[in-house]
C-alpha positions in Angstrom: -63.4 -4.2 -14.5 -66.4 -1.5 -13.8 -70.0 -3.1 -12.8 -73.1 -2.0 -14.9 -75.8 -1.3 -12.2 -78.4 -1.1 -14.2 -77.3 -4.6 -15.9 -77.2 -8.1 -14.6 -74.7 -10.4 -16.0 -77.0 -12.8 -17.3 -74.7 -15.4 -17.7 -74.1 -15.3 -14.0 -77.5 -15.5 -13.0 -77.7 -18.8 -15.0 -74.4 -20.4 -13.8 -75.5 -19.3 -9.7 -78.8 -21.0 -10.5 -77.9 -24.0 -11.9 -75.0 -24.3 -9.3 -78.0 -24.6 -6.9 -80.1 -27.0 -9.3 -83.1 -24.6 -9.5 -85.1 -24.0 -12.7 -86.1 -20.7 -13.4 -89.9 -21.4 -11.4 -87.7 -22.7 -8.3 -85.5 -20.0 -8.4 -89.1 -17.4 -8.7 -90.7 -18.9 -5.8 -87.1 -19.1 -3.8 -86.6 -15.4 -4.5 -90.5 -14.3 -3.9 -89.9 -13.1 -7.6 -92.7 -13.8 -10.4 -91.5 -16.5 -13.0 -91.8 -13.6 -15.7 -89.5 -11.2 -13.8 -87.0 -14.6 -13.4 -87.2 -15.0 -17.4 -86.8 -11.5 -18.6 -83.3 -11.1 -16.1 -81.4 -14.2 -17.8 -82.6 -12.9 -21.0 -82.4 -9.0 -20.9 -80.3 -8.9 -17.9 -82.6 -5.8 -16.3 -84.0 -6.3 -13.3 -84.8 -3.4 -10.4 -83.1 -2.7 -7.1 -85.6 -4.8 -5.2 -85.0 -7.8 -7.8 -81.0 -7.8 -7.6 -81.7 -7.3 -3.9 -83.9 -10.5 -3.9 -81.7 -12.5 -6.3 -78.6 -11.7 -4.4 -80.1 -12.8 -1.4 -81.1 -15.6 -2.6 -78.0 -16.6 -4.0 -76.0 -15.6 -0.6 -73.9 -13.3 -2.7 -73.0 -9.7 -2.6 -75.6 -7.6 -5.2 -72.2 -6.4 -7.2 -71.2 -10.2 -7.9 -74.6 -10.1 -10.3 -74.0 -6.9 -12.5 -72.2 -7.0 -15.7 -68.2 -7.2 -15.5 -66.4 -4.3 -18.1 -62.6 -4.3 -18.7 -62.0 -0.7 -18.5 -62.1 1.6 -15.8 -65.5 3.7 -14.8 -64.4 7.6 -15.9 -66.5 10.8 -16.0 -64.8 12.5 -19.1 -65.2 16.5 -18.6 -63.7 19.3 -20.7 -62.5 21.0 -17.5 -60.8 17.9 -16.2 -58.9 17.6 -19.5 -58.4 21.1 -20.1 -56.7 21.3 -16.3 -54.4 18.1 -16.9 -53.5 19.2 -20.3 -52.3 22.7 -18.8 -50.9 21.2 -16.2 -48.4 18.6 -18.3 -47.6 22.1 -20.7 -46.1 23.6 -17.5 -44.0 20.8 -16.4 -42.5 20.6 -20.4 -42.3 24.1 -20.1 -40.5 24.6 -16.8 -38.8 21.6 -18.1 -37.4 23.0 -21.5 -36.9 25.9 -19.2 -33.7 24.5 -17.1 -32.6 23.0 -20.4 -32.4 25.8 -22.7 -30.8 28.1 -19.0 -28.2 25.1 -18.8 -26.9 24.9 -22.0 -28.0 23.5 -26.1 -31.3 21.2 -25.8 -29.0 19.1 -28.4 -26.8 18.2 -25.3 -30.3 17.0 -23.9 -31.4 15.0 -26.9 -30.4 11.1 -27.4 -32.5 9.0 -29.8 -31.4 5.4 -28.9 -31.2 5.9 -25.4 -35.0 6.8 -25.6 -35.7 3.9 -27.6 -34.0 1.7 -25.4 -35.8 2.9 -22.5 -39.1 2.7 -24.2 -38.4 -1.1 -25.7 -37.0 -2.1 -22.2 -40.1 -0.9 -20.1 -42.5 -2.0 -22.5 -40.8 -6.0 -23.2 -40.9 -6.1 -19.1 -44.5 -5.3 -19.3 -45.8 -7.6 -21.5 -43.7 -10.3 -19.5 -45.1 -10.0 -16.3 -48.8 -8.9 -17.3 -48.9 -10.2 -20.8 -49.8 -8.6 -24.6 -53.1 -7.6 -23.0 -51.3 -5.6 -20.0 -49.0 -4.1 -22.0 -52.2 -2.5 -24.2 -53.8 -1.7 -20.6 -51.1 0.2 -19.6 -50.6 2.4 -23.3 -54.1 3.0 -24.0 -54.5 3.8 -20.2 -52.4 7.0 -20.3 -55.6 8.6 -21.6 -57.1 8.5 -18.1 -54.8 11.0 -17.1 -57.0 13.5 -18.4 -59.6 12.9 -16.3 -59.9 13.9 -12.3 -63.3 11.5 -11.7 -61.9 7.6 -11.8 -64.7 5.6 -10.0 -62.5 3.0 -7.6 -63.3 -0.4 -9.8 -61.1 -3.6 -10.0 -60.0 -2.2 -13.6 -58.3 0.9 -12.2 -56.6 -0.7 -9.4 -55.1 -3.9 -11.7 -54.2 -0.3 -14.3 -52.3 1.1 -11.1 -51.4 -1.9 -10.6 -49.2 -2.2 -13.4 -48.4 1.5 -14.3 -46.6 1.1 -10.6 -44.8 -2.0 -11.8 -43.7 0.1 -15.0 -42.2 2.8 -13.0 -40.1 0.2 -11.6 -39.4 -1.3 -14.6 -38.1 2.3 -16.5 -36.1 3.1 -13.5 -34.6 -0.6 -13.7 -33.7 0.3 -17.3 -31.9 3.5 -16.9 -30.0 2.3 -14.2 -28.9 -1.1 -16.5 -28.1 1.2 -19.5 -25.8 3.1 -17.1 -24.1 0.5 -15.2 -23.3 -0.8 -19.3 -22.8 2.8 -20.5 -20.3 3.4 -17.7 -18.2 0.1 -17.9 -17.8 1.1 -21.8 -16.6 4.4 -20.5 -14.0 3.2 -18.0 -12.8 0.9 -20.3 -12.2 3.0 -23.7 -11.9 6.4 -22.7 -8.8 7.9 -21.3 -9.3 12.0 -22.1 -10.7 14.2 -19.2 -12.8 15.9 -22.0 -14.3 12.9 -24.1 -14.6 11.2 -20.4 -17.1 13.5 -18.7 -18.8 14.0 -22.0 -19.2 10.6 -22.2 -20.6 10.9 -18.8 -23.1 13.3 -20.1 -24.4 11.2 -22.2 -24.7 8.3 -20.3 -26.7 10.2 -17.6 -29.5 10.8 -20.3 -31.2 7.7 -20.2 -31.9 8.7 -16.3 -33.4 11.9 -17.1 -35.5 10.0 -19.5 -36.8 7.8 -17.0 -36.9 10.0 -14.1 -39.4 12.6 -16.8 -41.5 9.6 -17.7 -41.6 8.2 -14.6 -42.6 11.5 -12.1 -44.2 13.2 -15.1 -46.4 10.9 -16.3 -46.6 7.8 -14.8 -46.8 8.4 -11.0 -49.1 11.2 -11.5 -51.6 8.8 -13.4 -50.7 6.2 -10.3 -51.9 8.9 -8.1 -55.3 9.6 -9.7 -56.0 5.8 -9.9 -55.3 5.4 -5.8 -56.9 8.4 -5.3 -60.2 7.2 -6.4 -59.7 4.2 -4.4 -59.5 6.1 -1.8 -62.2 8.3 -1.7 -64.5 5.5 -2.9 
């Protein structure tokens, strides 16, 4: 949730007013603020430095308390930024696809339900502990990591928030489909060969997670903390 400081949330000027049991000429003479300047913030929700100054004074609250609460977090999109991410995720796939393609066929590397599984798994856990409106957070969040300049808001820290959780949760997936992958193996598979390909298999799911997770995730973590931070 980024603040607006150009913007007062009107609504909250009218709730910390009433709270007190002022009308809008109390709360004017209160403040040392003309009655007009009173009526044009609760209805425009502009007001100068000096006025949220006077009005958050009045109030006994912090100036940011008054400004206009958004839902996303405050980014400074620049071509350079995205340009320098987007280069930098091509050279992990690349150096990636790299070790593949030197270790053997990238079919060895490539296992559809495993993926989904993961995918499903990470995503159910999200909307469990943050909700249908977490789980949208944290998917239409990846876009931020394209961008270098995230301001430090409450928006980006509950995002990190739960893109940490999530690395948790696709780690905690992998490691379930293995424990389930491997009892299947030790119980039906008696060949050396069809055992440690078996194996190979199984093993995917954690190279799934581990990619997603270090690649994409933490990185995205990292920017978000950063700003925090800094800020």
């Amino acid at each position: 949730m980024t603040t607006n400081p150009k913007t007062l949330c009107v609504d909250k000027i009218k709730q910390l007013r009433q709270e007190n049991g002022w009308s809008q000429d109390l709360l004017a003479k209160v403040s040392g603020l003309s009655l007009r300047t009173i009526q044009r913030v609760e209805k425009e929700g502009k007001a100068s430095t000096e006025t949220q100054l006077a009005l958050a004074g009045t109030f006994n609250v912090s100036p940011k308390e008054l400004f206009v609460i958004s839902s996303t977090p405050d980014v400074n999109w620049k071509r350079k930024n995205i340009m320098q991410t987007t280069f930098g995720i091509a050279v992990i796939i690349g150096a990636i696809t790299m070790l593949i393609i030197l270790a053997g066929e990238i079919n060895f590397y490539i296992d559809y339900a495993s993926l989904l599984f993961l995918v499903l798994f990470m995503y159910s856990a999200t909307v469990i502990a943050f909700g249908p409106q977490g789980l949208i957070k944290s998917v239409t969040g990846l876009k931020y990591l394209f961008s270098n300049e995230i301001s430090s808001t409450p928006a980006s820290y509950h995002l990190a928030r739960i893109l940490n959780k999530q690395i948790i949760f696709v780690y905690g997936g992998a490691f379930i489909a293995l424990l389930i992958g491997s009892i299947a193996i030790h119980s039906s598979v008696s060949e050396s060969l069809v055992f440690h390909r078996a194996y190979a298999v199984n093993l995917l799911i954690l190279f799934y997670a581990a990619i997603f997770a270090e690649g994409i995730l933490r990185p995205l973590v990292t920017k978000l903390e950063k700003a925090d931070l800094t800020n």
